[in-house]
MARDO-58404 format. One record per residue (C-alpha): x, y, z; residue number from 1. Coordinates in nm, 4 decimals. Last residue first. Example, Ala and Ser with C-alpha at 12.3 -4.5 7.8 and 13.67 -1.06 7.14 Angstrom:
BEGIN
- 1.3670;-0.1060;0.7140;2
- 1.2300;-0.4500;0.7800;1
// end
This chain:
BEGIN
- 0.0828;1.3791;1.4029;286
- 0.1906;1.1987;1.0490;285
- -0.1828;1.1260;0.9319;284
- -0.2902;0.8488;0.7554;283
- -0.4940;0.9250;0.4951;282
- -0.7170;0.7307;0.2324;281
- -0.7812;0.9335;-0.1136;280
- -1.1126;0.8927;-0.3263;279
- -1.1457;0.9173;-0.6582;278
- -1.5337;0.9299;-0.7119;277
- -1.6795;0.7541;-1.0723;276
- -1.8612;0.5165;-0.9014;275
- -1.6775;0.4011;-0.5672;274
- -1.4375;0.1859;-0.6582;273
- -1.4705;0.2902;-1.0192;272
- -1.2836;0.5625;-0.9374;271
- -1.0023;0.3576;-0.8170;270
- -0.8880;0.3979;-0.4307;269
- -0.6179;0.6161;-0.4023;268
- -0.3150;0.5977;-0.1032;267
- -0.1741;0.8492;0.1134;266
- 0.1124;0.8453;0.4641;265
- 0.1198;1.1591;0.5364;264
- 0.4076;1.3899;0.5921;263
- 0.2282;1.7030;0.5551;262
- 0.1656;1.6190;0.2105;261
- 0.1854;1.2555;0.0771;260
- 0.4297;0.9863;0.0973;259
- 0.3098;0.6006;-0.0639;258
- 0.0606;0.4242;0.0128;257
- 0.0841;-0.0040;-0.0700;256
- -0.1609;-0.1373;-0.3403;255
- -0.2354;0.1968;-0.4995;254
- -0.4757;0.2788;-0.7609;253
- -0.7169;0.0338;-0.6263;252
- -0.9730;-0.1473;-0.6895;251
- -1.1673;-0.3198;-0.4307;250
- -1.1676;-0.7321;-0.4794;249
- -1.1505;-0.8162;-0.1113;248
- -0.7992;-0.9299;-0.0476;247
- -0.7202;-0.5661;-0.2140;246
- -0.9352;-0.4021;0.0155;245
- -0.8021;-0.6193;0.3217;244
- -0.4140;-0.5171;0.2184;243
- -0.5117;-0.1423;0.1754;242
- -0.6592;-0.1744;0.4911;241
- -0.3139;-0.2909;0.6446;240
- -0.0961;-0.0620;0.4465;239
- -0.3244;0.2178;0.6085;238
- -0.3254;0.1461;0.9418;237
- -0.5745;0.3765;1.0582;236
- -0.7927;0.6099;0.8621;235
- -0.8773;0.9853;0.7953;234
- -1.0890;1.0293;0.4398;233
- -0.9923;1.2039;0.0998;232
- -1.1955;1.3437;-0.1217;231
- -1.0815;1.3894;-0.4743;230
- -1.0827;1.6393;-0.8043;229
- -1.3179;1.9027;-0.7973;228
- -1.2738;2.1391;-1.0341;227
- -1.0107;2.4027;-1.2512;226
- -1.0234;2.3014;-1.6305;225
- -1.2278;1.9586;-1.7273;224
- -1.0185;1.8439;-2.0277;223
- -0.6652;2.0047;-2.0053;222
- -0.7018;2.0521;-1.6266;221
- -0.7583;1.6307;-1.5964;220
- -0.5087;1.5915;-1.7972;219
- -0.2029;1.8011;-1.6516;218
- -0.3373;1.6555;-1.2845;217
- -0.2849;1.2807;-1.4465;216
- 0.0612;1.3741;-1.6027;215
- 0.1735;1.5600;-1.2693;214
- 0.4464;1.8407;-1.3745;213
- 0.8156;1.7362;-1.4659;212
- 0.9506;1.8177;-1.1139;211
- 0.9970;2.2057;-1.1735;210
- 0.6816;2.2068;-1.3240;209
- 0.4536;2.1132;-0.9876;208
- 0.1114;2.0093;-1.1228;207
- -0.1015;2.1845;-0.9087;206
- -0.3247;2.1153;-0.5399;205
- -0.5646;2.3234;-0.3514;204
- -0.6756;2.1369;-0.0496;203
- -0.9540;2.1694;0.1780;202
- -0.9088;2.0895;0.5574;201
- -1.0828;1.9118;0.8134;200
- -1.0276;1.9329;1.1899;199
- -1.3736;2.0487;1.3139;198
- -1.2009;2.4278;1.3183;197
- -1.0647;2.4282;0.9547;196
- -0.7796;2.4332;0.7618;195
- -0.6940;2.5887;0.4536;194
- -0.4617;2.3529;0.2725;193
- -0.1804;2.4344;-0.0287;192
- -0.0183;2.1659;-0.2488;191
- 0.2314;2.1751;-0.5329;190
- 0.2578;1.8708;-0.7423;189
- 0.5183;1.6209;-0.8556;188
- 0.3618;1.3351;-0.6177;187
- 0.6965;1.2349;-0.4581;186
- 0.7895;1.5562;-0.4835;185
- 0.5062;1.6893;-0.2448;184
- 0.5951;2.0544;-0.3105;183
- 0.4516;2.2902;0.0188;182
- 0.2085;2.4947;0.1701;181
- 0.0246;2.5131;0.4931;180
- -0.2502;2.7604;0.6852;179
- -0.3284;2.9575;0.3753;178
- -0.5071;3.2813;0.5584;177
- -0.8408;3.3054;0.6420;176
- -1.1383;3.5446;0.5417;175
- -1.2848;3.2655;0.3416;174
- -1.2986;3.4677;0.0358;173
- -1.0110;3.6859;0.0070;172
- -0.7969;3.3834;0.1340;171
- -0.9548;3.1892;-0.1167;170
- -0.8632;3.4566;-0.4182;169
- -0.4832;3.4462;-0.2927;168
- -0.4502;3.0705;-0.2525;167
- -0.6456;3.0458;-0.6404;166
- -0.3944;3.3433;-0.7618;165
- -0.0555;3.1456;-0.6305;164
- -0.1923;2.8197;-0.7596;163
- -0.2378;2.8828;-1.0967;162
- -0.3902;2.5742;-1.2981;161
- -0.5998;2.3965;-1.0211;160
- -0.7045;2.1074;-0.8739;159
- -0.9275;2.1183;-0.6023;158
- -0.9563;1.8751;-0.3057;157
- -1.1733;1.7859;0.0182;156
- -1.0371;1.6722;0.3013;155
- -0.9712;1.4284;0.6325;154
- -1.3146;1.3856;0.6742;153
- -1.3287;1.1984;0.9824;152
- -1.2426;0.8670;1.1896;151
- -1.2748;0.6484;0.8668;150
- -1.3526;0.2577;0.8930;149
- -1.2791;0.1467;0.5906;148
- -1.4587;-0.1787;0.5646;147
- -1.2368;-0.4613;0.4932;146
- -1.3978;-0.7328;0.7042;145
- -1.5883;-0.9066;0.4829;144
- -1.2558;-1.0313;0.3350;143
- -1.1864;-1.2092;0.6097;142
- -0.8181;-1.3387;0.6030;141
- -0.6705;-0.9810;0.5861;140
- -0.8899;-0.8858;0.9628;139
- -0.6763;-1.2199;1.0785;138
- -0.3555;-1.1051;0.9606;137
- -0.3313;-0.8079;1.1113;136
- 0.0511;-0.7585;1.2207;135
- 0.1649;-1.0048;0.9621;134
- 0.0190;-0.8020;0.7343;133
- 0.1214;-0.4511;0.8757;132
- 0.4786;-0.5862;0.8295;131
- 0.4503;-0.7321;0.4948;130
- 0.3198;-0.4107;0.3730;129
- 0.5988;-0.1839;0.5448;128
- 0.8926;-0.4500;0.4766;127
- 0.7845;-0.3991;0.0737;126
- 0.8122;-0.0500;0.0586;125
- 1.1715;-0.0458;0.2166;124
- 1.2629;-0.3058;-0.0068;123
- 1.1809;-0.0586;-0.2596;122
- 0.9317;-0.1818;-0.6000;121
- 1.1690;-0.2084;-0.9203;120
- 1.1088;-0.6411;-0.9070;119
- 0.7286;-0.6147;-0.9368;118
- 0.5178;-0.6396;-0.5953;117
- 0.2210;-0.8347;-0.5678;116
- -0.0376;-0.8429;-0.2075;115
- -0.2710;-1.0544;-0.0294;114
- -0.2576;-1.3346;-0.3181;113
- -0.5658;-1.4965;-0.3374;112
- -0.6695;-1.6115;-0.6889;111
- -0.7594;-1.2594;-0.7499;110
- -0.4826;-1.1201;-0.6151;109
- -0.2622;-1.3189;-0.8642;108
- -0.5124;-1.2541;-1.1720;107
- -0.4644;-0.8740;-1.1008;106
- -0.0911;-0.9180;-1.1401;105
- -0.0935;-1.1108;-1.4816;104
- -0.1255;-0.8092;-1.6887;103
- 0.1995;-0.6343;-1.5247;102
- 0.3667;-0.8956;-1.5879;101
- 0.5594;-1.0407;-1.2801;100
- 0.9514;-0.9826;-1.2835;99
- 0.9637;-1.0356;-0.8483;98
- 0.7705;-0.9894;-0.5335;97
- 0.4943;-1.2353;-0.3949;96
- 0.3085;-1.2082;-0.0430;95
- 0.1206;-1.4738;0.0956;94
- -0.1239;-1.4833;0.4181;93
- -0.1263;-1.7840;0.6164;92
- -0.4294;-1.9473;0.6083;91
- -0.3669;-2.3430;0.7410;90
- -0.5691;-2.6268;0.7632;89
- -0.3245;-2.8544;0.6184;88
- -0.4996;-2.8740;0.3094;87
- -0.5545;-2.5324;0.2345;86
- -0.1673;-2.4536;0.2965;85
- -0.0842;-2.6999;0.0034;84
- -0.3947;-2.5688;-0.1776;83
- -0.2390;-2.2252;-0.1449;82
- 0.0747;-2.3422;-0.2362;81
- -0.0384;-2.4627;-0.5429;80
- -0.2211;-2.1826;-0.6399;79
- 0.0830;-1.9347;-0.5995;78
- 0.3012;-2.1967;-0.7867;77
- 0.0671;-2.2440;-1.0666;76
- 0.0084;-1.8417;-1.1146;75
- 0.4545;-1.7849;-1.0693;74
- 0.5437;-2.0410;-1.3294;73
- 0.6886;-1.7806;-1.5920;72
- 0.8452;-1.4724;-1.4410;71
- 1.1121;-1.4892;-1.1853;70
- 0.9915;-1.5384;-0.8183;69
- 1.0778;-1.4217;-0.4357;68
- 0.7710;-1.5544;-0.2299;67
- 0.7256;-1.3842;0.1322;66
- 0.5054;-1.6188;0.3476;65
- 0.3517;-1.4613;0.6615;64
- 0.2722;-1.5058;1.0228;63
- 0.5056;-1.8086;1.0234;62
- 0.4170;-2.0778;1.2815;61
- 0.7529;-2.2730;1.1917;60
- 0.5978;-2.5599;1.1458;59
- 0.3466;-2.4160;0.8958;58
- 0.5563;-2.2241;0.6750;57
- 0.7813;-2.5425;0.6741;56
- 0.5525;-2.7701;0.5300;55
- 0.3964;-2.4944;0.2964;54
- 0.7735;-2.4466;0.1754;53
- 0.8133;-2.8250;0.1550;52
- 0.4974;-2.8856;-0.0225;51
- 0.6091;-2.5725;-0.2864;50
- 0.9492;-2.7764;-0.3558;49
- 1.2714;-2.5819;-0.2335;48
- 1.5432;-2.3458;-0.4004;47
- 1.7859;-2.2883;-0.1282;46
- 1.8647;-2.0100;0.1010;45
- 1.7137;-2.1910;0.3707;44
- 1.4989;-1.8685;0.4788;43
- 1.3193;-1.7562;0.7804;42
- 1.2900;-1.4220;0.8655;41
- 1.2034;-1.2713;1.2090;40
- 1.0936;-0.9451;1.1861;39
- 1.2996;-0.5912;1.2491;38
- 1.2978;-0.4291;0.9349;37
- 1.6510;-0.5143;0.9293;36
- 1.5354;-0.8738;0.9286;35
- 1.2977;-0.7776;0.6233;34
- 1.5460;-0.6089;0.4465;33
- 1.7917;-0.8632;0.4739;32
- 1.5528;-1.1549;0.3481;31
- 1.3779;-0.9479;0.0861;30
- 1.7834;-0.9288;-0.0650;29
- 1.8472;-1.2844;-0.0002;28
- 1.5242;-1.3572;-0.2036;27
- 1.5849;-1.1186;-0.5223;26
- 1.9123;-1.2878;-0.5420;25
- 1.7675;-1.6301;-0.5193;24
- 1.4966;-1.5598;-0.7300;23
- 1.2739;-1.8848;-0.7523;22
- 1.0940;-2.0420;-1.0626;21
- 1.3218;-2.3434;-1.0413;20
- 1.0748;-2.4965;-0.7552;19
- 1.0238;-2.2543;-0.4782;18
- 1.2351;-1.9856;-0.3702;17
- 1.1140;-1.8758;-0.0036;16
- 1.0919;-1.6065;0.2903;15
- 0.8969;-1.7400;0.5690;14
- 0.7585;-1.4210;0.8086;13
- 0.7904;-1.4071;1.1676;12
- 0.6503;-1.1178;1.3543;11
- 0.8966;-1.0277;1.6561;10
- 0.7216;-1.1041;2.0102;9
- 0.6427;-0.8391;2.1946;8
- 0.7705;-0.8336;2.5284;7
- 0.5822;-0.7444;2.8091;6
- 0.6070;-0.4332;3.0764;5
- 0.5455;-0.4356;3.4586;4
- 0.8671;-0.5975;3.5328;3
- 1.0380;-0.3152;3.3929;2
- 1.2262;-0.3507;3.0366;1
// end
């Protein structure tokens, strides 16, 4: 590092077991993958009271608190240690991961919690979301800040049943060959783009067979046939928004993205989100 060039310092996130209701295994593992993830952890090890974690959180000037719970107490202990936090003036943003019901995870957010992850969910995918909120904590905090603030059209997508004669029938029609193909597996569908000049694109996409097919593609062509199925929209930071939506009441499909095509980062917003239209946030790989 040249003179002319700072340091930045590493985020710091407080990884705890409170009361009884703590992981221990599931915390030493968060606690790994968040230092090789390249933050700051800090963690006792031990199973501690929710005023000492808040205590601690707050002397230590964590950017984020990473709870590791088993089922059962995890709704009193998340609103205690809010008011804990509340009382000493602090808003650090808190982050829970463990066997939570599925049922009881909307409840969580509601009452505050920037973001849930059940016990199957990667480390990997857990050090992103942490990461980007402890890098943005402030725009998580206000809620009236989660606007998604898109830089363009990113595309517009079809599904369809045969994708070999809908690439071949667009290419007839547009003049223009397919500029990209390729099998998102992490999706189970095929996807094709034709691209055009103000940097937009429109997608064909198809339930990929060889992976098992796409149950929600495979539905929608059973009831609607060949249509309109998304839009999707250019962003920034995705975990990050994703993180304010969620703080914000938007519903969401997905909480954290996940890999798309081109090497994307993706993530849905619910229909309902925006009245009946799914709509996809991108950001791009460049």
């Amino acid at each position: 590092m040249n003179e002319n060039q700072v340091e930045t310092p590493k985020m710091r996130v407080r990884v705890g077991m409170p009361d009884l209701d703590g992981a221990a295994r599931g915390a030493r593992g968060i606690a790994a993958a968040l230092r090789e993830g390249g933050l700051e952890v800090i963690f006792s090890g031990q199973h501690e009271s929710v005023s000492a974690l808040a205590a601690s959180a707050i002397q230590e000037g964590v950017d984020a608190i990473v709870l590791s719970l088993l089922s059962g107490a995890h709704a009193s202990i998340c609103a205690r240690l809010r008011g804990e936090l509340a009382a000493r003036g602090a808003g650090i943003p808190i982050v829970v991961s463990g066997d939570i019901p599925a049922a009881d995870i909307p409840a969580l957010r509601a009452d505050g919690v920037h973001a849930v992850f059940e016990s199957a969910t990667p480390f990997e995918t857990l050090v992103d979301a942490v990461r980007a909120l402890a890098r943005s904590q402030a725009p998580v905090q206000d809620a009236h800040d989660a606007h998604i603030r898109a830089t363009r059209l990113d595309h517009t997508a079809l599904v369809v049943k045969d994708l070999d004669a809908t690439i071949a029938l667009f290419e007839e029609l547009l003049g223009a060959r397919c500029a990209h193909r390729e099998v998102v597996a992490a999706q189970k569908v095929s996807a094709a783009f034709f691209d055009f000049p103000n940097g937009a694109s429109l997608e064909l996409v198809s339930p990929e067979a060889s992976l098992g097919g796409n149950a929600g593609l495979e539905k929608f062509l059973a009831k609607r046939g060949d249509g309109l199925h998304h839009l999707a929209l250019r962003v920034n930071d995705l975990d990050a928004l994703l993180l304010r939506l969620a703080a914000k009441g938007v519903p969401l499909l997905d909480t954290v993205s996940r890999a798309g095509a081109r090497g994307h980062k993706v993530a849905f917003l619910h229909p309902k989100a925006l009245n009946g239209t799914l709509l996809e946030l991108v950001e791009a790989h460049e």
